[in-house]
Each structure stands twice: as C-alpha cells, then as structure tokens.
N, C-alpha and C positions, 0 to 999 in steps of 0.2 A: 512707096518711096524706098529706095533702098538704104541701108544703113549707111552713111559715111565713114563708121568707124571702122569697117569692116577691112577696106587697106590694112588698116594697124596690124590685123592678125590673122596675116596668110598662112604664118607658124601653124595654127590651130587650124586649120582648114583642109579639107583633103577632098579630093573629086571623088563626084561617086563611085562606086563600085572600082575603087583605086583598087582593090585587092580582090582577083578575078577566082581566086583557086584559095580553098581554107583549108590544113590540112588540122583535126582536132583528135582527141583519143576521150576513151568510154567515159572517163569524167567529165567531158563536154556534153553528156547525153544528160536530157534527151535536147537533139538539135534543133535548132529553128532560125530561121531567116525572116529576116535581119538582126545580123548578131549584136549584142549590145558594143554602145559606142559608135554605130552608125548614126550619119547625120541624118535630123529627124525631115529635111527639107529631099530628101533621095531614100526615105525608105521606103515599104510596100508594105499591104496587110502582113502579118506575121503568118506565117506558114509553117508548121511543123514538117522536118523532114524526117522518114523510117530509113535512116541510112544503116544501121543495123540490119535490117531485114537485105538488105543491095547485097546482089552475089560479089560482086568485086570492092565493096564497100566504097562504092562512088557516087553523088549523086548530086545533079545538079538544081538550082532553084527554080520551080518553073518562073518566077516576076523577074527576075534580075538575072540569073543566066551563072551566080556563082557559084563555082564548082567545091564541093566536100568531098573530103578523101579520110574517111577514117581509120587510123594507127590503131594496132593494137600495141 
C-alpha cells in the first residue's frame, strides 16, 4: 500500500536518475555508483567505476547509464 504521506513531500523527492552526467575531482575517488543520497527505491548493486584509469576521464555506469567526467 502506498504511503499517503508521501503527497506532503514532493520537496524531498527526486526521479530517478534526475541527474544523468556527474562531473567529480580526485577527492571523489575512489568512485562508485550509486552515489550516496540516491533514493534507495531506484538504486542498483553498487559498482565501483576505474574512471581514473579512462583515457578521456569519462565513464559511464553500465546499471543506470550515468555518465562521470572527472576534473582535475
């Protein structure tokens, strides 16, 4: 049964993979997907990504499709 309370707080609420492209720097490492703060009702095993090792420092998630761009 679904929450009823849930109306109240569309504030707090965000569709999945609202945010398709993350762009993070070396303090973010080591990366993995699903970043914290995803909703736990739309996340996916956790997957470590070697975006370090990416010749263009690009790399996408194979579960969910979102793309990492890492800054130096």
């Amino acid at each position: 049964m679904p929450n009823p309370r849930t109306a109240e707080h569309q504030d707090q609420c965000q569709p999945a993979n609202a945010q398709t492209s993350v762009t993070l720097t070396r303090a973010d490492l080591p990366l993995h997907c699903p970043q914290p703060g995803t909703a736990l009702w739309s996340s996916h095993p956790r997957v470590f990504i070697p975006i370090e090792d990416a010749p263009d420092k690009r790399m996408i998630c194979p579960y969910c499709g979102t793309e990492y761009v890492l800054r130096d």
